[in-house]
N, C-alpha and C positions, 0 to 999 in steps of 0.2 A: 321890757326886761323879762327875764325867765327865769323860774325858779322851778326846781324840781326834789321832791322828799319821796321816799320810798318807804314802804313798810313788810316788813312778813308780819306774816299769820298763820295761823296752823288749820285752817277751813280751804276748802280743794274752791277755786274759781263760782260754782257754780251755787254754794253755797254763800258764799262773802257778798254775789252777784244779788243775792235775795235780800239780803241783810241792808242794801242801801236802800233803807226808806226814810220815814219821817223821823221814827225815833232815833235813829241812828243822825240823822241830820240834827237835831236838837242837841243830840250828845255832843256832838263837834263843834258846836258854838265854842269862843275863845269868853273868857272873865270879861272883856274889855275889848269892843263894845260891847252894850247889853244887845241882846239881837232877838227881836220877835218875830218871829214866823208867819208871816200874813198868808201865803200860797204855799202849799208844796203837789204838786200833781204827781210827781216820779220824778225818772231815770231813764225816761225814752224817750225817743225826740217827737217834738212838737210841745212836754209839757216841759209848763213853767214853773220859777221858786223866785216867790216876793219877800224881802225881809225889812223891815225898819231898824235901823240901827242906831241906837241912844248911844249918844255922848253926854257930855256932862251939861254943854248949853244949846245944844240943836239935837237935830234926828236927822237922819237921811235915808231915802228911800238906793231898794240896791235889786234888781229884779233881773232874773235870768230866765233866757231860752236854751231847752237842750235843742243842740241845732243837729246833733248825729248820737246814734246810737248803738251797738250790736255787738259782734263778734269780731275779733282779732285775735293772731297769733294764739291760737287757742285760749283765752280768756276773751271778757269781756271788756267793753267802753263804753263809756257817754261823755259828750263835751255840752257843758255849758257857758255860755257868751252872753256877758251883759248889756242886757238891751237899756236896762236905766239906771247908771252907777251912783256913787258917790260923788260929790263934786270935786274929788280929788285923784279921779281916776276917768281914763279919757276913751279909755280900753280894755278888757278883760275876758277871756276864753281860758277855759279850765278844764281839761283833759284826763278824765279817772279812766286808769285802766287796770283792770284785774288780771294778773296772769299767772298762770299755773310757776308753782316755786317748791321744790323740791318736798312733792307729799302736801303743801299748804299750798298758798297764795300769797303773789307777791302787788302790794295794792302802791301804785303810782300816782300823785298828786303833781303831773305836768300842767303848769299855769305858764299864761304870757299874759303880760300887765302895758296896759302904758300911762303915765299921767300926763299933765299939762306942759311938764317938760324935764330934760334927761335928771339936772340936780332930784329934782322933788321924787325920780322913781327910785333911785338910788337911795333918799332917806326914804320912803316907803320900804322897802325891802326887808330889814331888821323885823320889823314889825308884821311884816307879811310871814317871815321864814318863820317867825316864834308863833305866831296861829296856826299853821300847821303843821309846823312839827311837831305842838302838844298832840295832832291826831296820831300821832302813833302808839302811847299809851291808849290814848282811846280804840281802837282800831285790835289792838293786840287783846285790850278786857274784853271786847265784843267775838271777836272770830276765834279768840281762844277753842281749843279740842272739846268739847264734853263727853265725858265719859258714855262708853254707853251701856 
């Protein structure tokens, strides 16, 4: 299943491109799950991002590889592909692309999911749209203008 959320911002590509680091990843945790940060190396391929994820009676480990990284369409990308999910998820590659948007940046969260079967991706989904679409508030308080 695929889902795709877009965002402006008012920072040019190359700037927004710098801004994806750790803090910015902690910022974009959703309320629910609790999610700790066990790894985060970057944004370029070969490095990885470990996270444990608290529910209310388990944890589950969720650990990505960036498998590609660079340039495109005049902004930039990174995808990350989970090598060790959830037990509720069978597949997962995540697609950030940065690309120039008129004077700003236009930040793309293209994901492809798969779970254990078509029903369960489909109630997956609600829940996936609503974790990141909160990043767009987040996203827009980050790359906001600063004055200079």
């Amino acid at each position: 299943m695929r889902l795709v959320i877009e965002t402006r911002v008012d920072q040019d590509p190359e700037k927004v491109w710098a801004g994806f680091d750790r803090e910015l990843f902690l910022s974009l945790s959703p309320g629910f799950p609790k999610i700790e940060l066990k790894r985060f190396d970057g944004c370029k391929k070969g490095d990885e991002v470990h996270l444990e994820l608290a529910f209310p009676f388990f944890k589950q480990e969720w650990n990505s590889l960036i498998i590609e990284s660079g340039l495109e369409d005049q902004g930039y990308y990174f995808i990350d592909q989970g090598i060790k999910l959830p037990f509720f998820l069978t597949y997962w590659e995540h697609k950030h692309r940065i690309l120039p948007s008129d004077g700003g940046s236009l930040i793309v969260d293209d994901i492809f999911y798969k779970a254990y079967n078509p029903v369960f991706e489909r109630l997956l989904f609600p829940n996936l749209w609503l974790s990141f679409y909160q990043r767009k508030s987040k996203y827009q308080k980050r790359f906001r203008m600063i004055p200079q």
